[in-house]
N, C-alpha and C positions, 0 to 999 in steps of 0.2 A: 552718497546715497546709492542703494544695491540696486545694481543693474537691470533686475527684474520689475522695478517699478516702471524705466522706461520703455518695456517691451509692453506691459498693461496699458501704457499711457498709450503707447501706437493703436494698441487691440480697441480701448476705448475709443478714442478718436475716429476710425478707421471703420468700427462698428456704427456710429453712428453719419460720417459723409461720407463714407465710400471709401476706396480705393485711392490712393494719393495724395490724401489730408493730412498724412504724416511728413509727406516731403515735405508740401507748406507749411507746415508749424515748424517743420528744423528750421528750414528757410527764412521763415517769417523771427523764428528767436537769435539768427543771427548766428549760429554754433556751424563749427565743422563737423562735429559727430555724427553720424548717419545710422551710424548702427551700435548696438551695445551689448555687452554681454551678462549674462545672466551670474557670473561668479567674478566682477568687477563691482568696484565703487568709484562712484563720479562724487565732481564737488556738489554742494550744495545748489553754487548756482548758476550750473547747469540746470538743475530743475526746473529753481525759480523762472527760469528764461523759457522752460518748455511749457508750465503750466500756466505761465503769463498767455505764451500763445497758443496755446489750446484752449484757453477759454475765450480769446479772441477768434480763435477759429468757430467755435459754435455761440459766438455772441451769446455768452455768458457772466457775469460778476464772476469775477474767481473765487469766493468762496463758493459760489451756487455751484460750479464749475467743480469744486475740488469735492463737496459732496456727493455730485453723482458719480466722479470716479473713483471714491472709495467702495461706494454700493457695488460700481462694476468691480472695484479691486476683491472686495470680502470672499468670495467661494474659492478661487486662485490661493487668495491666502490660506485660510485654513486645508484646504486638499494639499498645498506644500507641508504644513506645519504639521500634517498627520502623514506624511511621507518622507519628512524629519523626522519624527516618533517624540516629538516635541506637543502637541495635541493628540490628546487622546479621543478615540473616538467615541467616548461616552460623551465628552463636552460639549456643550450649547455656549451659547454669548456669555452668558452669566461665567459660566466654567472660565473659557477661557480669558476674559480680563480679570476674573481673580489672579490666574497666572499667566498673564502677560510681559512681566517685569525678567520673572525667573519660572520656565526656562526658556519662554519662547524670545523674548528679544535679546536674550542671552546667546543666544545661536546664530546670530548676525554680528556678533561683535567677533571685531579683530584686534586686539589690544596692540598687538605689536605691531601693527600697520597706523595707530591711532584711529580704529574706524571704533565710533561709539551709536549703538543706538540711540533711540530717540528718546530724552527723559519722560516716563511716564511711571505714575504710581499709582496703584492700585489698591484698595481694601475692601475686605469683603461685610458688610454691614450686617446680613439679613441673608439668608436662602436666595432672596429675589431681588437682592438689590446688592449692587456696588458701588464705590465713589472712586473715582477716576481724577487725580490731579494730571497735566498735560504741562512740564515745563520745559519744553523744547524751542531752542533759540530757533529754529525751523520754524517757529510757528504757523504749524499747518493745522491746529486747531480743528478748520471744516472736514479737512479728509478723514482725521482718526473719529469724528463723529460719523461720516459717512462710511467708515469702514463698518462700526458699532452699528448702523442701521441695515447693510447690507449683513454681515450675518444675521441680524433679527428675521430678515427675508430669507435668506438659505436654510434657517432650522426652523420657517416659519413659526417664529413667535414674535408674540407683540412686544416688543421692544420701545422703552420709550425711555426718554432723558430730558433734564432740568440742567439746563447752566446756570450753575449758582456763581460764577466770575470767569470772563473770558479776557485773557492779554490783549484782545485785540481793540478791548474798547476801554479808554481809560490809562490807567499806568500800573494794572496789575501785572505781576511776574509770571502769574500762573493761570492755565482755567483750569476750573472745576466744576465735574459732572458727578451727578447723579443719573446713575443708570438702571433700571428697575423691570421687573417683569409687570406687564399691565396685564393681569391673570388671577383673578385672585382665589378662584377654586382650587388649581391646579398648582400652584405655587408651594401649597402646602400637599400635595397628596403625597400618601404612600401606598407601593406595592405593596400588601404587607407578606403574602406569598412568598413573591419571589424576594427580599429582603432579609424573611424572617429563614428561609429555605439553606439562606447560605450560610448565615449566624450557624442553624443544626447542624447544616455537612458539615462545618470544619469546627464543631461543637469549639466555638468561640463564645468565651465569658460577655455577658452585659454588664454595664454598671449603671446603677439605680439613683435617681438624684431625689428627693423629694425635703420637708420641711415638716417641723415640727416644732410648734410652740415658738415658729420665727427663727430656729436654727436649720443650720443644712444638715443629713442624714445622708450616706452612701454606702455602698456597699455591691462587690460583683454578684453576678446572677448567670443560672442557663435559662434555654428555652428548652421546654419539657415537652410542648404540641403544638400546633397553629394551624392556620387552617386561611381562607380568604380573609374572613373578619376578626377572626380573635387569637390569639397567642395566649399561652398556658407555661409560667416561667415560676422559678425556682428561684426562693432569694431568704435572708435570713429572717428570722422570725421582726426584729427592731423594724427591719428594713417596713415590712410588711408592717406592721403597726401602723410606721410613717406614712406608706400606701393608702391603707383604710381611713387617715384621718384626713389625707389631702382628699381624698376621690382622684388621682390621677397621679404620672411616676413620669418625669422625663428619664430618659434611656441613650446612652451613650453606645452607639455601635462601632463596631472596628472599621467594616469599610469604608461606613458611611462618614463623612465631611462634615456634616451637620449632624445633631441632636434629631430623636425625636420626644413627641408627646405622645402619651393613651392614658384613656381612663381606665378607672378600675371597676372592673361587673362585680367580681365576686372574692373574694380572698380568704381562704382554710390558712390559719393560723397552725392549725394542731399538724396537718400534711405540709408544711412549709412553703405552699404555692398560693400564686395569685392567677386571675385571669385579664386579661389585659383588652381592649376593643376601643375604638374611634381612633385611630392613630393616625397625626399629621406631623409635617414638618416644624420642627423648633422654631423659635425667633434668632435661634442665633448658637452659634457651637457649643455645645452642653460636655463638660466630661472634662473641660481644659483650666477650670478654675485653679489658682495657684493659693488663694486665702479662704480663709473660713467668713462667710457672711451671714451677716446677721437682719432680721425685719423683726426690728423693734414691734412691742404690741403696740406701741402709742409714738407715733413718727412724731419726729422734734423740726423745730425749725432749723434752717440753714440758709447764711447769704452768696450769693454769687457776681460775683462780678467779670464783667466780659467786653472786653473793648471799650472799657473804660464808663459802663455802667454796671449799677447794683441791683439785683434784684432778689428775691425772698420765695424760699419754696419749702417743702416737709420732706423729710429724707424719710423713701422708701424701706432702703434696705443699704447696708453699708460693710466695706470688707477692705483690708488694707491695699486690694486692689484698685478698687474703684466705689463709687454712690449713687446711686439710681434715685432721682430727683423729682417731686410731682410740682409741678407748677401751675399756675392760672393762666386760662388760655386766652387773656388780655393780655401777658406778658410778651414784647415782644423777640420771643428769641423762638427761632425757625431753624433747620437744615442745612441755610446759609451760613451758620457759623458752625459745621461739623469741621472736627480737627483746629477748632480756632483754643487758645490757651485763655484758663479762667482762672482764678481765684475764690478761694472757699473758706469762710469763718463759720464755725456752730460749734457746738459743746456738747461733746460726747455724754450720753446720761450715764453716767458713773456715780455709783455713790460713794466707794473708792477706790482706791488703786492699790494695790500690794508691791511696797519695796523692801524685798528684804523683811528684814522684822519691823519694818514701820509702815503704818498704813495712810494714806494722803488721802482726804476728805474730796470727791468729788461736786461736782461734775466737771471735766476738763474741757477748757477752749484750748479749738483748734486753728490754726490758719494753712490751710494749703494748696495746691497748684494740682493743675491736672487739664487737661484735654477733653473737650467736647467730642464722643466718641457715636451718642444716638441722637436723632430728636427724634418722638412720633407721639402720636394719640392714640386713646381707645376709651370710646364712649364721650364723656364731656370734661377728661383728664387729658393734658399733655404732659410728659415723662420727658426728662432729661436723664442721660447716663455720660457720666463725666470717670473717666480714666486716670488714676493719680498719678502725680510724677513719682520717680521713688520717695519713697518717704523712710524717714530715719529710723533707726532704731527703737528709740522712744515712743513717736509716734504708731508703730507696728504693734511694740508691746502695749500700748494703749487699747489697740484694736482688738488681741487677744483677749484683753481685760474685761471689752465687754461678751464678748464671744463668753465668756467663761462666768461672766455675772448671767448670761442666758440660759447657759448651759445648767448653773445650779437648778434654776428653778423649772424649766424641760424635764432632767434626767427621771427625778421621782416619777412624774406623770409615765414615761416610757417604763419604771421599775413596775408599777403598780399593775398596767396593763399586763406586764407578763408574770405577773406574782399571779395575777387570777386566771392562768392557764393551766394553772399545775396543781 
């Protein structure tokens, strides 16, 4: 462990009884070390033996104990990790355990010494939330929550988390958190000023997501004016059809990390501009999609099975990446099983499939694998979004099969609209 922990552990200690409570805690763990240095690593237990007796020093549980010395540890770390040039100073909590893994605990490792950080992984779910696995034989579990709480304090923000499995109770390998903004206006704001301000100076492209007739549509765009509330962008005529028919365009920006959303005011087809206004944060990175997805008009059923139960939902929308799932909210699957492995049967609505010169009668069952990647609700729906494993060949062209049975019957609709512009 870096050196620098045991100079915090003194400062905490020391902070709270005085003067001298650091010699008794060496003393009391029984070690000859007295002093440490801040560009060494000690064993492991070492530690174990100092945080045993610091938390005997302030008659403490040593969990309770390792909590509040993460809170004191939090602001020391991050003013190091932006004096590394490893945290950037735009980052909040949220920021920085998306990238905790790489680059910041990347920067403590010494390979050729054997010194390894501590296992931790990180995924980013949501703008305001992230899930945190913790598989470190350290199991220090309380402190990385109490570090997680102590920046929530430093950048004040409400910071709050869900243990959905801790190693320390039971015979799991790992814990896992859920970590979230408890903010729900702000979570999603945008500047759109100062956002849309930098998009113009470096007159950088947008790209446009939106749907029609249940397909995806995109296509790059500029911004042409903005203002506090509304932005005035440039995109092609289809694009803009697809606009006017959703009332709203997610947008994929260069600097920005996340998507955003805006509705649409007003849109001149014949000037090739729309005007854009109410703009928040996305649900989730927009612009990264790797398949074409599809939202059937009339969602079909599909089964799930997960930890060795089945259960039955309507497939929202579906793309050889992944399925986005509606389920009843008597079913019991929750958050607790994010990143847990599932299994999927349904039948693709095909009517057929094109091979070659020969045509196969649809509709085709499927069986496939894939990763618990969302749970959440909105209104008196709960959503599942499930992640495929790769899937083969076959199975892919399957997926374009329907994308292109969708495709026939959209495209007319989009010819016709712009046949009566001209």
């Amino acid at each position: 462990m870096n050196g620098l922990i045991f100079l915090a552990l003194d400062d905490f200690l020391e902070s709270r009884l005085g003067e001298g409570a650091w010699t008794e805690a060496v003393a009391l763990a029984g070690i000859k070390e007295t002093e440490f240095a801040p560009d060494r690593f000690y064993p492991d237990q070492l530690a174990s033996k100092l945080f045993t007796a610091t938390a005997s020093q302030l008659n403490l549980p040593l969990p309770e104990m390792l909590e509040q010395f993460g809170q004191h540890l939090a602001p020391g770390l991050v003013e190091m990790g932006r004096l590394m040039g490893v945290v950037k100073k735009s980052w909040k909590t949220i920021d920085i355990l998306e990238n905790l893994r790489t680059p910041i605990l990347e920067a403590f490792a010494n390979k050729e010494e054997g010194i390894h950080p501590p296992d931790i992984r990180t995924y980013r779910l949501k703008h305001s939330e992230v899930a945190v696995a913790y598989v470190s034989k350290r199991q220090l579990c309380h402190l990385l929550k109490g570090i997680i709480m102590g920046m929530g304090a430093f950048f004040e923000e409400p910071i709050l988390f869900k243990e959905r499995v801790c190693m320390l109770q039971g015979k799991a390998p790992l814990c896992r958190l859920s970590v979230f903004l408890d903010d729900p206006q702000m979570v999603r704001y945008v500047d759109i000023k100062r956002e849309f301000e930098i998009v113009h100076s470096r007159i950088d492209e947008l790209v446009f997501y939106n749907q029609f007739g249940g397909l995806p549509f995109s296509h790059p765009g500029l911004v042409l004016q903005f203002s506090d509330t509304e932005v005035i962008v440039q995109a092609p005529r289809e694009q803009l059809i697809t606009m006017e028919e959703e009332g709203r365009t997610f947008i994929s920006v260069n600097h920005l990390p996340i998507g955003l959303q805006a509705s649409v005011k007003e849109i001149n087809l014949d000037q090739g501009f729309a005007t854009l206004n109410n703009f928040i944060l996305s649900h989730g990175t927009i612009g990264l999609r790797c398949y074409k997805r599809v939202t059937p008009n009339d969602k079909f059923p599909i089964e799930i099975e997960v930890e060795g139960k089945r259960f039955k939902g309507m497939v929202i929308n579906i793309s050889g990446g992944g399925v986005k799932i509606e389920l009843s909210k008597q079913i019991p699957v929750d958050e607790t099983l994010l990143f847990v492995q599932v299994s999927l049967t349904f039948s693709l609505p095909l009517k057929w499939v094109k091979k070659g010169d020969t045509i196969e009668l649809g509709p085709q069952d499927l069986a496939l694998d894939g990763n618990i990647l969302d749970v959440y609700e909105e209104g008196d729906q709960r959503y599942l979004r499930i992640v495929f494993s790769t899937l083969s060949g076959h199975n892919l062209f399957l997926m374009d099969q329907l994308y292109q049975r969708y495709m026939e019957e959209v495209k007319p609709r989009i010819q016709k609209r712009l046949e009566s512009l001209q």
